[in-house]
C-alpha positions as CSV (number, residue, x, y, z in Angstrom):
1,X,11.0,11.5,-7.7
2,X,10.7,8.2,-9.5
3,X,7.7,6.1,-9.6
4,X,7.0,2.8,-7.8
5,X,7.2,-0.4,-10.0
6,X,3.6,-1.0,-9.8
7,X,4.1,-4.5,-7.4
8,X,6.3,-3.4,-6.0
9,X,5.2,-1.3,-2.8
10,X,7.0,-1.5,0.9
11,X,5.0,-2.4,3.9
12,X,6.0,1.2,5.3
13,X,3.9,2.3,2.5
14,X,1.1,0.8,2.9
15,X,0.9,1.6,6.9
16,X,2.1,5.2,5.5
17,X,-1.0,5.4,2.8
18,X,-3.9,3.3,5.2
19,X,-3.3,6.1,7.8
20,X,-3.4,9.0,5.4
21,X,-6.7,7.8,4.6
22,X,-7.8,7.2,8.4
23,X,-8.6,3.4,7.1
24,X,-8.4,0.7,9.7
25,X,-7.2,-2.6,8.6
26,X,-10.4,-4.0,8.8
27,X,-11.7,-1.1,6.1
28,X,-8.5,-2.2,4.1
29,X,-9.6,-5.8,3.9
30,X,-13.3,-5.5,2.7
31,X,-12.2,-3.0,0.4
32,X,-9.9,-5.9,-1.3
33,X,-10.6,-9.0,-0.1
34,X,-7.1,-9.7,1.6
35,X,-7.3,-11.2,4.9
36,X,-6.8,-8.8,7.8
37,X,-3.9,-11.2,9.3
38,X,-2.2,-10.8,5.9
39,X,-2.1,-7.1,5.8
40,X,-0.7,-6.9,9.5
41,X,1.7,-9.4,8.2
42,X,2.9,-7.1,5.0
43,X,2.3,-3.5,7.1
44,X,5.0,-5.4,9.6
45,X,7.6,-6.8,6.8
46,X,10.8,-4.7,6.1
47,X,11.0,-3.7,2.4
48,X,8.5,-5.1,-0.2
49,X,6.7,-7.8,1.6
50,X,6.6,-11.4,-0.1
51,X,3.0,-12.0,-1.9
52,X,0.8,-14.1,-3.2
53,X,-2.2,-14.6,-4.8
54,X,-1.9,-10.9,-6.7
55,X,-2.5,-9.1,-3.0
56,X,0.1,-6.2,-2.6
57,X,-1.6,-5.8,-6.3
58,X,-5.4,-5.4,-5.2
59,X,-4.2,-3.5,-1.9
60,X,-1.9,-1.1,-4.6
61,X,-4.8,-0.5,-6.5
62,X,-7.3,0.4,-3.6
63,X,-5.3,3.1,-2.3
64,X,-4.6,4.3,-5.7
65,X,-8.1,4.7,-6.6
66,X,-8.5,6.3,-2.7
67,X,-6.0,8.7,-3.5
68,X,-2.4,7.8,-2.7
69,X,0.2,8.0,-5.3
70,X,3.4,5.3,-4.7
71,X,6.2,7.5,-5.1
72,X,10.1,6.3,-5.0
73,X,11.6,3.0,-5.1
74,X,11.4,0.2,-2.5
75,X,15.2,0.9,-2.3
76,X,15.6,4.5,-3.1
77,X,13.5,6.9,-0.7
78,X,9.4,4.9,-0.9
79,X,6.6,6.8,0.1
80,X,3.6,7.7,-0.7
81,X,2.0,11.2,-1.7
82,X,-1.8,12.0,-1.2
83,X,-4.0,13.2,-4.2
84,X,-6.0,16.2,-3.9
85,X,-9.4,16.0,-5.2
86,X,-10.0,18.8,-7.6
């Protein structure tokens, strides 16, 4: 499967990866300083949700470092795939 563009990440996704971690939105927020309202906003759009300020960014990189690989395209098959801690 082909990697995500790094910005590029689909609200499915995100839902997808914030329950694969059992994160509530609220968890989600302090862990990057986007507003909860915003993330319900991008966990609802279809496709890659429109963003500013650099957010689907800090929200990419929080469930990145939590474990959850971006795999596919926003097009072509998006989803996410869980890390195993070794």
């Amino acid at each position: 499967m082909q990697e995500v563009k790094k910005e590029n990440i689909t609200g499915a996704q995100i839902r997808a990866a914030r329950g694969a971690l059992n994160w509530s939105v609220q968890m989600l927020a302090e862990k990057t300083a986007v507003g909860t309202a915003t993330i319900v906003r991008y966990e609802a759009a279809t496709g890659v949700p429109p963003s500013r300020k650099g957010n689907l960014e800090c929200i990419r990189l929080a469930l990145e470092v939590a474990g959850i690989e971006f795999i596919g395209t926003p097009d072509d098959d998006p989803g996410i795939r869980i890390k195993t801690r070794k």
